[in-house]
C-alpha positions in Angstrom: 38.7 -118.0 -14.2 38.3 -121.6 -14.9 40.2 -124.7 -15.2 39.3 -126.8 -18.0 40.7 -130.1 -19.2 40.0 -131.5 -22.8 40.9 -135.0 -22.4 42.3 -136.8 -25.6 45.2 -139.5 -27.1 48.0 -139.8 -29.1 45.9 -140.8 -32.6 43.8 -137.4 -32.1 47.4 -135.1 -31.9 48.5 -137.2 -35.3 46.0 -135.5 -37.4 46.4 -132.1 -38.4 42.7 -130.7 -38.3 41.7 -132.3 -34.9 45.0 -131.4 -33.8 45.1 -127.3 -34.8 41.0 -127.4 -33.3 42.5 -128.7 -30.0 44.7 -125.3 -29.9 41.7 -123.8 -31.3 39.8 -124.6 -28.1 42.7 -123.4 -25.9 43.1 -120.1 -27.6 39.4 -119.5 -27.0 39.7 -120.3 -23.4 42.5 -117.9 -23.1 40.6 -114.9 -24.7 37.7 -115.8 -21.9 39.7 -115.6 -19.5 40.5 -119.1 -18.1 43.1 -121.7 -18.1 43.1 -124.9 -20.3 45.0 -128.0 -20.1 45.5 -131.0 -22.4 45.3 -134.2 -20.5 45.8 -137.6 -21.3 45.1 -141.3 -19.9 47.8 -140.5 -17.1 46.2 -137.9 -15.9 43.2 -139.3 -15.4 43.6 -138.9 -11.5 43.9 -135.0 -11.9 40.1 -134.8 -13.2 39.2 -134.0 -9.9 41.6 -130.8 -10.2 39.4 -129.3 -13.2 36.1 -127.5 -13.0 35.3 -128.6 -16.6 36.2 -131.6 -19.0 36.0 -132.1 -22.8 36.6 -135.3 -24.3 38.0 -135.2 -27.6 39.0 -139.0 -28.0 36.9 -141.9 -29.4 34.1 -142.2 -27.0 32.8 -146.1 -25.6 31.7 -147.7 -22.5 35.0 -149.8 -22.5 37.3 -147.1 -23.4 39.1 -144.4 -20.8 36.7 -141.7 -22.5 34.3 -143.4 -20.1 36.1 -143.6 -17.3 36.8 -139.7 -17.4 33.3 -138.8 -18.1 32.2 -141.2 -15.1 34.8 -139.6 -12.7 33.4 -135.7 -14.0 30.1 -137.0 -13.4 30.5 -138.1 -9.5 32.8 -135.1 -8.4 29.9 -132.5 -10.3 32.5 -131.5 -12.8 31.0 -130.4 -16.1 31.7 -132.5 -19.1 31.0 -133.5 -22.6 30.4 -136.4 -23.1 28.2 -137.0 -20.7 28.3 -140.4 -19.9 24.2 -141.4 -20.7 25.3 -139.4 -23.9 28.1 -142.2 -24.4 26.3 -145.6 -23.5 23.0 -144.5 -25.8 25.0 -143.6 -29.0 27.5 -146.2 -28.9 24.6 -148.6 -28.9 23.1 -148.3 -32.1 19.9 -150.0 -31.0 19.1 -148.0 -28.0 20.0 -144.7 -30.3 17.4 -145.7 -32.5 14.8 -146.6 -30.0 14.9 -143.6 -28.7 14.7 -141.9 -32.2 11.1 -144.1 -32.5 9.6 -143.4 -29.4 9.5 -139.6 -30.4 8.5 -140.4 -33.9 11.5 -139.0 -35.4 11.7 -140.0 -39.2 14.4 -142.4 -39.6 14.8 -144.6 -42.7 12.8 -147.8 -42.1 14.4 -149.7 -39.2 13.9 -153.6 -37.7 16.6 -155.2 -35.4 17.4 -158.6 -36.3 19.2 -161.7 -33.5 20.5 -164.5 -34.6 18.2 -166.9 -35.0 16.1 -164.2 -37.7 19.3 -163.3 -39.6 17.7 -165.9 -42.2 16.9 -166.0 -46.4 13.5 -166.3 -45.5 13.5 -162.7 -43.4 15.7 -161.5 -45.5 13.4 -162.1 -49.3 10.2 -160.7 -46.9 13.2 -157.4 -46.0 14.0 -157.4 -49.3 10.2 -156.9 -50.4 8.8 -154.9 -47.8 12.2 -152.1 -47.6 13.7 -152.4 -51.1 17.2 -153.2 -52.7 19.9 -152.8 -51.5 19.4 -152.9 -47.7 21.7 -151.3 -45.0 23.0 -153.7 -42.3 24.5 -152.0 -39.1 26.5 -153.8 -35.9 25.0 -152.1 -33.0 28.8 -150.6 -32.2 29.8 -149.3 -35.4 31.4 -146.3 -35.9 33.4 -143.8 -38.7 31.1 -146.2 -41.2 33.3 -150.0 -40.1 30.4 -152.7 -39.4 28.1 -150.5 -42.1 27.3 -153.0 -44.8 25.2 -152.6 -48.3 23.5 -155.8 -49.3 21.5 -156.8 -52.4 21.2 -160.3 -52.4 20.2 -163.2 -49.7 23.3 -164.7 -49.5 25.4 -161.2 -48.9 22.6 -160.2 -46.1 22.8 -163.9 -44.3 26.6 -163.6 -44.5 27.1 -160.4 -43.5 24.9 -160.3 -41.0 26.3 -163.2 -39.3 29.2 -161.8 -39.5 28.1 -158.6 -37.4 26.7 -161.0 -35.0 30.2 -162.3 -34.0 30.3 -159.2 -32.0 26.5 -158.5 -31.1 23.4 -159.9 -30.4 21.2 -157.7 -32.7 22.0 -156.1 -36.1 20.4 -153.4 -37.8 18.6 -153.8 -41.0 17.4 -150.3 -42.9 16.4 -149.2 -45.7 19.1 -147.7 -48.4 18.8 -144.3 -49.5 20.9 -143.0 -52.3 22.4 -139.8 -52.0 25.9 -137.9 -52.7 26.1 -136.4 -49.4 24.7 -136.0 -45.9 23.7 -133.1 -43.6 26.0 -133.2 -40.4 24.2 -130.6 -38.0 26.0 -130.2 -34.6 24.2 -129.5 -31.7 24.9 -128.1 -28.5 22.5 -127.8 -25.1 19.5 -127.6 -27.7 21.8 -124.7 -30.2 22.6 -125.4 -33.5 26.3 -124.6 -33.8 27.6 -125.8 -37.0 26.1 -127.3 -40.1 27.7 -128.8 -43.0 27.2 -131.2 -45.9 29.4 -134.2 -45.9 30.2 -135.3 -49.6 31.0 -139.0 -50.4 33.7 -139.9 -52.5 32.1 -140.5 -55.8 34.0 -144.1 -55.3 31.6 -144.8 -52.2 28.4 -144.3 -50.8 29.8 -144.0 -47.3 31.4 -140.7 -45.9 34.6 -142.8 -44.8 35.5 -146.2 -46.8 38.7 -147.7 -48.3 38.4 -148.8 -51.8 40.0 -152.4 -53.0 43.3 -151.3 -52.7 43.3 -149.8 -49.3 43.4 -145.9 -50.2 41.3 -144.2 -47.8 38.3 -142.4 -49.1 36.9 -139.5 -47.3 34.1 -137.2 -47.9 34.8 -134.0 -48.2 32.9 -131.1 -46.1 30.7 -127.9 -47.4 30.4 -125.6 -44.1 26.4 -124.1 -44.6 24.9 -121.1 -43.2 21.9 -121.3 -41.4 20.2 -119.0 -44.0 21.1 -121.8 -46.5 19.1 -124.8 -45.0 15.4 -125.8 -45.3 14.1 -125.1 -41.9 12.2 -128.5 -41.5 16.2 -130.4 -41.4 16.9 -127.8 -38.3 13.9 -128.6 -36.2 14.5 -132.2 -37.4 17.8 -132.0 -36.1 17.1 -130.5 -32.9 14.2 -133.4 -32.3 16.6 -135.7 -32.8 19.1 -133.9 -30.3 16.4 -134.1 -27.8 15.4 -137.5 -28.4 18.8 -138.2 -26.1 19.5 -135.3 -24.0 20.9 -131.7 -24.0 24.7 -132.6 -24.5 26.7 -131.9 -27.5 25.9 -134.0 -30.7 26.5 -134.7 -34.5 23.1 -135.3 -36.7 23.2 -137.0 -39.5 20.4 -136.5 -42.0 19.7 -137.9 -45.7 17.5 -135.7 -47.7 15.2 -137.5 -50.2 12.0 -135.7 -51.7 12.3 -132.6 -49.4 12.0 -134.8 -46.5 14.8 -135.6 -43.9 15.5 -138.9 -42.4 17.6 -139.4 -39.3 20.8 -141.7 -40.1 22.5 -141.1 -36.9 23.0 -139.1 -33.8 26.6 -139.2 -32.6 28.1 -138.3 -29.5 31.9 -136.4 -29.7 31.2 -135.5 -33.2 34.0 -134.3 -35.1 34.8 -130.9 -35.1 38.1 -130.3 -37.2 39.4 -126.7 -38.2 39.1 -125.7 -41.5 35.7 -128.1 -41.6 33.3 -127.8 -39.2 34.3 -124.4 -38.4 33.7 -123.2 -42.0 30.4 -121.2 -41.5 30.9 -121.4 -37.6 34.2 -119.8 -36.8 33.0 -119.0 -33.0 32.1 -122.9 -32.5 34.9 -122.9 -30.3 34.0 -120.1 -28.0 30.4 -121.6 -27.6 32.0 -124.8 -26.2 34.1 -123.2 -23.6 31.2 -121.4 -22.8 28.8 -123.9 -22.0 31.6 -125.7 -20.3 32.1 -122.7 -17.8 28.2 -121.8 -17.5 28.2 -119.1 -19.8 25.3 -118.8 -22.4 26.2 -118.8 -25.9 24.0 -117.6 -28.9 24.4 -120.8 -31.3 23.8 -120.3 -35.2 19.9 -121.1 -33.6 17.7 -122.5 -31.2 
């Protein structure tokens, strides 16, 4: 029997699908046979009591998700996130640079600083990736700092204002679709895949429109039989590209080809969404958490 600890906060318990997937986990590690605690920032000193952790709060260098994974990490403690998993994608830059050095396809990608967040670089963008352009802040995250630009002046002024809280932006290339493919990836398995589906108010798969009113996608849960091969090993490239931890892929699809948007750490996994087509996505965590193989959808 084992003693696992999913680490979360108080924001995570207020939502109703993250909150009935936390009792999903526990009631998983029950029927295997070992104990599961939920722990909090206060408990941070009983990590050492735990032969596994899970972190199921917003992941960051600077936030306690770090300080948990870092603690796991130097007492041998299994855990997810781990904490290389954390630092590369919460940097957006070093996410993508490790997408290029494998030669993953990603939309067409160039980091900007300061001093080339100009009109000039921006007309020769503009020409050389099309309109509109994408620009990112290296610590984005749930789609905050994502920006759509079609003109000079929005891509000098937007772009300076990333740079208030970064040194390089991101500048992609746009690619217009009505959803994206979310695979989720375990120790090199596939273990859920989904479509998210944007609002048809936004192009983003969270975003508040001018009143304030939240707008979130809505998720399709996909079987494995149901996908184009190519966006699996795609996925799984991409997966590797970081490590073997547990990830979220997101993928555009755009004249059968797939194009990397994004490989997160602590992706979502809610019930009733990401659980649609992968009901035992819950016993394949604990498992890996306690050792165990798992079969995964594939891989």
């Amino acid at each position: 029997m084992a003693k696992i600890a999913i680490f979360t906060d108080r924001s995570t318990l207020r939502m109703s699908p993250e909150l009935n997937a936390l009792f999903n986990f526990r009631q998983a590690a029950i029927d295997l046979g070992h104990d599961l605690d939920f722990i909090f920032k206060d408990d941070i000193k009983y990590i050492k009591n735990y032969d596994a952790i899970f972190i199921r709060a917003l992941t960051d260098p600077l936030n306690n998700s770090y300080i948990v994974s870092r603690i796991a990490e130097m007492n041998n403690i299994k855990v997810l996130d781990k904490s290389s998993d954390i630092r590369i994608c919460s940097d957006k830059v070093n996410m993508y640079s490790h997408l290029m050095k494998l030669n993953i396809p990603i939309p067409n990608t160039t980091f900007l600083r300061n001093d080339e967040v100009t009109p000039e670089n921006a007309n020769d963008l503009f020409e050389s990736m099309g309109i509109p352009l994408v620009l990112k802040a290296p610590n984005s995250s749930f789609s905050s700092y994502v920006e759509k630009v079609s003109n000079v002046d929005d891509f000098v002024k937007t772009g300076k204002k990333f740079l208030r809280r970064a040194d390089i932006i991101i500048v992609q290339q746009y690619f217009p679709s009505k959803f994206d493919w979310r695979i989720v990836i375990l120790n090199n398995k596939v273990i859920s895949i989904s479509k998210y589906i944007m609002d048809p108010n936004t192009w983003k798969i969270l975003d508040y429109d001018h009143n304030g009113k939240l707008l979130e996608c809505s998720v399709e849960g996909m079987s494995i039989q149901e996908v184009n091969p190519k966006l699996i090993d795609i996925a799984l490239k991409a997966a590797k590209s970081i490590g073997d931890g547990l990830y979220g892929i997101d993928l555009k699809e755009a004249d059968n080809e797939f194009f990397v948007i994004e490989v997160n750490d602590n992706p979502n996994i809610d019930a009733g969404l990401e659980d649609q087509k992968s009901p035992k996505i819950y016993e394949w965590i604990i498992k890996y958490l306690v050792g165990e193989d798992f079969e995964g959808l594939y891989g």
